[in-house]
N, C-alpha and C positions, 0 to 999 in steps of 0.2 A: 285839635290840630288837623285832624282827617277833614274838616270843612276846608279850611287852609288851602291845602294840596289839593284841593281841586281848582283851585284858581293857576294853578302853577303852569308858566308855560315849559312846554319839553324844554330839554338841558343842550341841544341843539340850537336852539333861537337864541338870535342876540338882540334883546329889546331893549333900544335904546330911547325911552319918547323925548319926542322934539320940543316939549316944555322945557328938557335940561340945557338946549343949544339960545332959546331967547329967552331964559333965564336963572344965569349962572349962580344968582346971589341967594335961590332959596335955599331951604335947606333940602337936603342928598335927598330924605326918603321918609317914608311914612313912622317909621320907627324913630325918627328923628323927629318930625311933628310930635310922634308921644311924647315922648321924652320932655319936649319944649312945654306942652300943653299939660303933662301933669306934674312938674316938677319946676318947671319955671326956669329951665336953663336956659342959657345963651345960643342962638345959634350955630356959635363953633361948638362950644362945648355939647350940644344935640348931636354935630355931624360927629364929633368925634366917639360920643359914646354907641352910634349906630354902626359904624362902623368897626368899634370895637365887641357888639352885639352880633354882627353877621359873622366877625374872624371868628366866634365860638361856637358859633350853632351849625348844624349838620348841616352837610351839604345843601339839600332839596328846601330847608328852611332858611337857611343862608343865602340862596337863589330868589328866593319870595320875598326877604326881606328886602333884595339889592333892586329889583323891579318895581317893586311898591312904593310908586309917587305919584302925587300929585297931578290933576290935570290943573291947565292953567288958560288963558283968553284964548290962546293957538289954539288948544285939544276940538276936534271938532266932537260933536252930542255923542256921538256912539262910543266911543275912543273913551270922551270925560266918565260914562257911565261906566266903560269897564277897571276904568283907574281907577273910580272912587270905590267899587264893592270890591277891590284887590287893597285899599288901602284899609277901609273898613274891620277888612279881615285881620290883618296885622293890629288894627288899632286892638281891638276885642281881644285879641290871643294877646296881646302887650297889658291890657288891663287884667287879663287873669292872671298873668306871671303876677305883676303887681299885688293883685288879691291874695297868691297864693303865699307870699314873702308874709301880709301883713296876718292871713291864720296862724302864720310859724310864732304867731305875739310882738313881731317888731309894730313900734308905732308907726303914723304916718311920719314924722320926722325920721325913725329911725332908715323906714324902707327908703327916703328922698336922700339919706345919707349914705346907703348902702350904695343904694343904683349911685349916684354921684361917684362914690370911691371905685365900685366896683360893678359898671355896668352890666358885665358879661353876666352878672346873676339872672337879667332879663335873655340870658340863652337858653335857658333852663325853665319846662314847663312847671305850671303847680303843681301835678301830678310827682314829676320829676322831683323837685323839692321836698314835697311832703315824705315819700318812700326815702329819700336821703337821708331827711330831720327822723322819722320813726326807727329807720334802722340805727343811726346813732348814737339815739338814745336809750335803745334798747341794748346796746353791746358795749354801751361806758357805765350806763345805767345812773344816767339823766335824767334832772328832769326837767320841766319847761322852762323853767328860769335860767338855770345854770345851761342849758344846751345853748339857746339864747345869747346869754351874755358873753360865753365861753367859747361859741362855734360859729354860730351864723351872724352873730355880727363881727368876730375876729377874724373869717376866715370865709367869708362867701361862698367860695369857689366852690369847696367842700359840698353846697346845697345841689352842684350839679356832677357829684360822683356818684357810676352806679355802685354799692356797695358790695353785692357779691364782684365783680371782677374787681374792682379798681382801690376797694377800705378792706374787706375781710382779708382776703392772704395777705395783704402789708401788715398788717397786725398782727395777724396768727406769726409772721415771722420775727414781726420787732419781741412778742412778747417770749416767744420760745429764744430768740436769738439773745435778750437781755435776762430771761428767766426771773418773768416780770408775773406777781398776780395780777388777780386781775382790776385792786384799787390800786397797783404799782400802773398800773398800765391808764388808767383813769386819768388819774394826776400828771402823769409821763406827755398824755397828749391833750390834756387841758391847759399844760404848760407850754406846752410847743403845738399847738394844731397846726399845722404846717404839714405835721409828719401825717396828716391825712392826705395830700397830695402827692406823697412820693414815694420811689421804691427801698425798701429798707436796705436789698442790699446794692443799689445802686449809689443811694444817697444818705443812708442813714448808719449802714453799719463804717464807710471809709470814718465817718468822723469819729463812732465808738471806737477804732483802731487808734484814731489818733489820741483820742484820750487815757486810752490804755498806755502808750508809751509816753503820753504825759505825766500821769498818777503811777506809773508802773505797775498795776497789774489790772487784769480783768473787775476782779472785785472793788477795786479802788475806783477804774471807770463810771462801772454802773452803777456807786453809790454819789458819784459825784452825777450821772443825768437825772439820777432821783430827786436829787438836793434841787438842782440849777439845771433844768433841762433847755436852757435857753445855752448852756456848753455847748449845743452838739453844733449851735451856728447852722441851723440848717435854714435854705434860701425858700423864700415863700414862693411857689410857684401855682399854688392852685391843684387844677386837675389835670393830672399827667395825659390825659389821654384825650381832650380835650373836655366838651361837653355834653351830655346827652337831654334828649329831648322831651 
């Protein structure tokens, strides 16, 4: 990504190139051509998942991505040449995202499925991914298959949490808070991975309260989100805190 950001213009400039004024019909931006070209989407459905790629990636990457188009008959030679090695750049960092989903073991069907469902996964570098997928499975004690079927294709987003801020103290609090082992706790969020994107006691423990005064007591709760942890009805949101790079 450090090749990237040298292409970036200052956060100052407003580049707007004039291929987007005499022609409105292509598509937004370079991450949209990917999109198109390895996946075989539709145009809208490209601009939309670009866009839904730039609302999650960091700022300075999110910038690169929104700049990165296309020259077109208008761009005069100098202009065409610095569009195409800024589009270039994005295609290449877009294809390793890509590479790095299909090391995690998704097939190429599966990754055209993910990205489709869940574009924002291309917010998130291979780097990023891989450190998300090893700490995972290293702290439910996982393994390639079951992390897989159970995580990164139920729950994307997940691929792009850092684990020490955003998985480890949510956990350490669901399982102290639920006085969960630690294959109580395995099960717990293989059943609900969800509860990898959110705060326990923001959004996880209001609903153990209310199952409390549903079952009447503590202990009736928590053996009803053991049983059916799909009880706590918690809303898929992803990664709370956005994306990281």
């Amino acid at each position: 990504m450090a090749t990237i950001l040298l292409l970036l213009l200052p956060a100052t400039l407003s580049f707007q190139p004039r291929t987007q004024k005499h022609n409105p019909q292509r598509l937004r931006g370079a991450a949209a051509d990917f999109i198109t070209e390895a996946f075989g989407a539709t145009p809208e459905d490209s601009a939309d998942a670009e866009r839904r790629i730039i609302g999650a990636s960091p700022g300075p990457v999110a910038q690169l991505f929104s700049v990165a188009r296309a020259p077109d008959e208008t761009t005069d030679a100098d202009d065409a040449a610095l569009l195409e090695a800024r589009c270039g750049e994005v295609r290449a960092e877009l294809a390793s995202r890509t590479a790095g989903l299909a090391a995690l073991g998704l097939s190429a069907a599966e990754v055209k499925r993910t990205v489709g469902r869940v574009p924002e996964v291309l917010a998130y570098s291979a780097a990023t991914t891989a450190r998300a997928a090893a700490a995972l499975k290293a702290r439910l004690a996982l393994d390639d298959v079951a992390f897989k079927k159970k995580i990164a294709l139920r729950l994307p987003q997940a691929l792009g949490l850092s684990y020490d801020a955003d998985v480890a103290p949510e956990l350490d609090a669901l399982q102290a808070g639920l006085d969960l082992g630690d294959a109580e706790l395995r099960a717990l969020v293989l059943g609900a991975p969800q509860i990898l994107g959110l705060s326990y006691e923001a959004d996880v423990a209001p609903s153990v309260a209310r199952l409390e005064r549903e079952f009447g007591s503590p202990e009736a709760a928590r053996a009803e989100v053991l049983r059916k942890p799909a009880a706590l009805e918690l809303e898929v949101r992803g990664s709370k805190r956005g994306s990281a790079a």
